[in-house]
N, C-alpha and C positions, 0 to 999 in steps of 0.2 A: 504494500500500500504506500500512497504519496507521504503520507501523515496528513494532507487535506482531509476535512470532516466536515466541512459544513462552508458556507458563506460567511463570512463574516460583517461584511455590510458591502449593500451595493447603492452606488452613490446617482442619485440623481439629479439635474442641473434645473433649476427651477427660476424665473423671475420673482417669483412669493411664496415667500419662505412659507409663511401666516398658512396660506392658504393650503399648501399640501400638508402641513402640520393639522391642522383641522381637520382635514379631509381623513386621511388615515387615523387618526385621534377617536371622529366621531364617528363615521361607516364603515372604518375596516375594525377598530377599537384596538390600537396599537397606543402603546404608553410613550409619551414623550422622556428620553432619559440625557439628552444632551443639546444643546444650543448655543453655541461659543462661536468665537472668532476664529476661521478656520487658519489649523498651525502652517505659516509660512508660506500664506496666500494674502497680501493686503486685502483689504475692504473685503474681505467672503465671509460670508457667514455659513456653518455647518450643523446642520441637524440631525437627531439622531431618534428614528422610532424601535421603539423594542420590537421584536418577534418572540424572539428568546434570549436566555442570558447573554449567548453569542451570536446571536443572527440580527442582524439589524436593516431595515430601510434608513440610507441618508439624502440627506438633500445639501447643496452646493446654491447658494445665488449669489452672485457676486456683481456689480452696476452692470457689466457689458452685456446680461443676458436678458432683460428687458430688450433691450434693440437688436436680438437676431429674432429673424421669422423662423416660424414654425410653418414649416411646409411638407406636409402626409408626402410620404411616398419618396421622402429625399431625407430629413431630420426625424421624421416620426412616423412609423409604420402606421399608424391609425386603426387597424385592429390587431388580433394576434395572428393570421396569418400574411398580411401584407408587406410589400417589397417596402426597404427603409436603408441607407446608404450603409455597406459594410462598415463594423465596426461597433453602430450605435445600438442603443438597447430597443430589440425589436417586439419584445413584452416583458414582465416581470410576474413572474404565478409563485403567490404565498400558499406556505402548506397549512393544511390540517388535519389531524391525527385522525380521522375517520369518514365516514359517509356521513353519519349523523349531523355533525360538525359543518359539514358544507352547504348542510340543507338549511342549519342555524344559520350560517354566515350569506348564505344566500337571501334569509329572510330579514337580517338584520341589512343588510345594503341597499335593500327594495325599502325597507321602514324610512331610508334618509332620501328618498326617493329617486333613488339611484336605478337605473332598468339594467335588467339584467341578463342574462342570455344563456341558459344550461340549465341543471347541468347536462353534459353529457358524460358518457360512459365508454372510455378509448381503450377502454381492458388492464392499461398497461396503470387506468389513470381513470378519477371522476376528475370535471372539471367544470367551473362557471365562469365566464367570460361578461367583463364590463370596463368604463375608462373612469380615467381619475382626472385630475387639472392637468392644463397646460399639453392636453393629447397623450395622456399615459394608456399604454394597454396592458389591461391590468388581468389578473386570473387568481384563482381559489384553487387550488387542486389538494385530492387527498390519493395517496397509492398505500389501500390498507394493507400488500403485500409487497415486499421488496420487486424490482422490475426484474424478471428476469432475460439475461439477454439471451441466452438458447432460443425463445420468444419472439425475441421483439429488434432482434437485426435481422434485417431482410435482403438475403443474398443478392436480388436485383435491384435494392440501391447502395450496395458496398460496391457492386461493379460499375456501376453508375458513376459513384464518387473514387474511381479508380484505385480503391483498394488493394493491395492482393491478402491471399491467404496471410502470408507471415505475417504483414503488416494489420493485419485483422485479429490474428492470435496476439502478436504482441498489444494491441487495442487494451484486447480484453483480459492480459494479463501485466500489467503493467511492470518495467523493471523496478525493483528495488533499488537503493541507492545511503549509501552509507558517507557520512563526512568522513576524508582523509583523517590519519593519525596524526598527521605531519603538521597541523594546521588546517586553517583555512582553505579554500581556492582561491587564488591570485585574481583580481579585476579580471578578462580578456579584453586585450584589442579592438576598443571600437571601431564595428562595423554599419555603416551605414544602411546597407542592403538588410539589415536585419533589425524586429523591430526597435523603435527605440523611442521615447514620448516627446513626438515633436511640438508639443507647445513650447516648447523650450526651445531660444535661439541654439543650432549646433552646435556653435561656439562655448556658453553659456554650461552645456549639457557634458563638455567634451572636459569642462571643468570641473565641471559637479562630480563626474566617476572619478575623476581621477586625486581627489580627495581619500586618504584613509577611513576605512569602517569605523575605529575608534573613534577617528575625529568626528567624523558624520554624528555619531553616536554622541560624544560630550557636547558639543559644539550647536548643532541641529535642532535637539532634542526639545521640545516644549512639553513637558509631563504634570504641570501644576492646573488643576482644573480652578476654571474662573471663581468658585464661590469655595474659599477656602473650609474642607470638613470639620461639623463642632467636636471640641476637645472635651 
């Protein structure tokens, strides 16, 4: 296994903050647990809704995102199955631990009078399908049994997506991967051709890596949450 276990937060870019805090607050009924000035972003603010103790929806507004459009079909999928530019997030589906649970959460998002669309039943998965602000596509899914993939890979779209066998096994058995004795791994060689987060000038980026861990680490580091804990 990766040591990957779950999501940890997936951030969303918002013009109002207010308003998707709200929104997930009162129709999806997620707890607000952070709201600070995001570390080492001027002017951003960062939110943070619970799922679980480790799982979180966040939001990102920062002034420049009021004046980008929002345009279906290029910036925002507009439902769950539609074309939206590689990269961006093309839906997001919260889980719940049962059937039961979906039919609650399905009835609790209609009461805010939100419309809803499911559930349906994909085997692998129930699911309900509806939007949040700002053109989110949003979903409820519960899987009361683990997926299994013997199942639910389907030979003619592995060949499709030019698969081969090995590369299909390896998939689905992933390698393990041990840290050196010796230390760390060394930075590699910035490569451009490979990805890299270009909001950042090249330049700018080409300095950022090539800083030490440690220092990243004393130097970087913001760990003090805005409303100091009572003693």
């Amino acid at each position: 296994m990766s040591g990957n276990n779950g999501i940890h937060h997936l951030a969303i870019a918002t013009s109002d903050i207010k308003s998707q805090i709200d929104y997930f607050n009162d129709v999806l009924g997620c707890e607000l647990v952070a709201l600070y000035w995001m570390h080492g972003v001027e002017g951003a603010r960062h939110g943070f809704m619970k799922l679980n103790d480790a799982c979180h929806i966040a939001f990102v507004e920062t002034p420049d995102i009021a004046g980008i459009e929002r345009t279906i079909g290029v910036t925002h999928a507009g439902s769950g199955g539609t074309p939206c530019a590689g990269g961006t997030m093309q839906h997001v589906a919260l889980n719940v631990d049962t059937l039961d649970d979906l039919y609650a959460m399905r009835d609790r998002i209609r009461s805010r009078g939100i419309t809803v669309f499911g559930p349906l039943d994909h085997g692998m998965c129930h699911s309900i399908y509806f939007a949040g602000p700002e053109d989110l596509s949003l979903e409820v899914a519960t899987s009361e049994v683990p997926i299994d993939g013997r199942s639910w890979i389907d030979p003619e779209v592995v060949e499709l997506a030019g698969i081969s066998a090995d590369e299909l096994e390896r998939y689905r058995n992933p390698v393990t991967y041990s840290s050196p004795d010796d230390g760390p791994v060394a930075q590699p060689e910035f490569d451009e051709s490979k990805p890299w987060p270009r909001g950042y000038p090249i330049e700018v980026y080409r300095q950022l890596i090539a800083v030490p861990d440690d220092v990243v680490l004393a130097k970087f580091s913001e760990n003090q949450p805005p409303v100091p804990a009572a003693t």
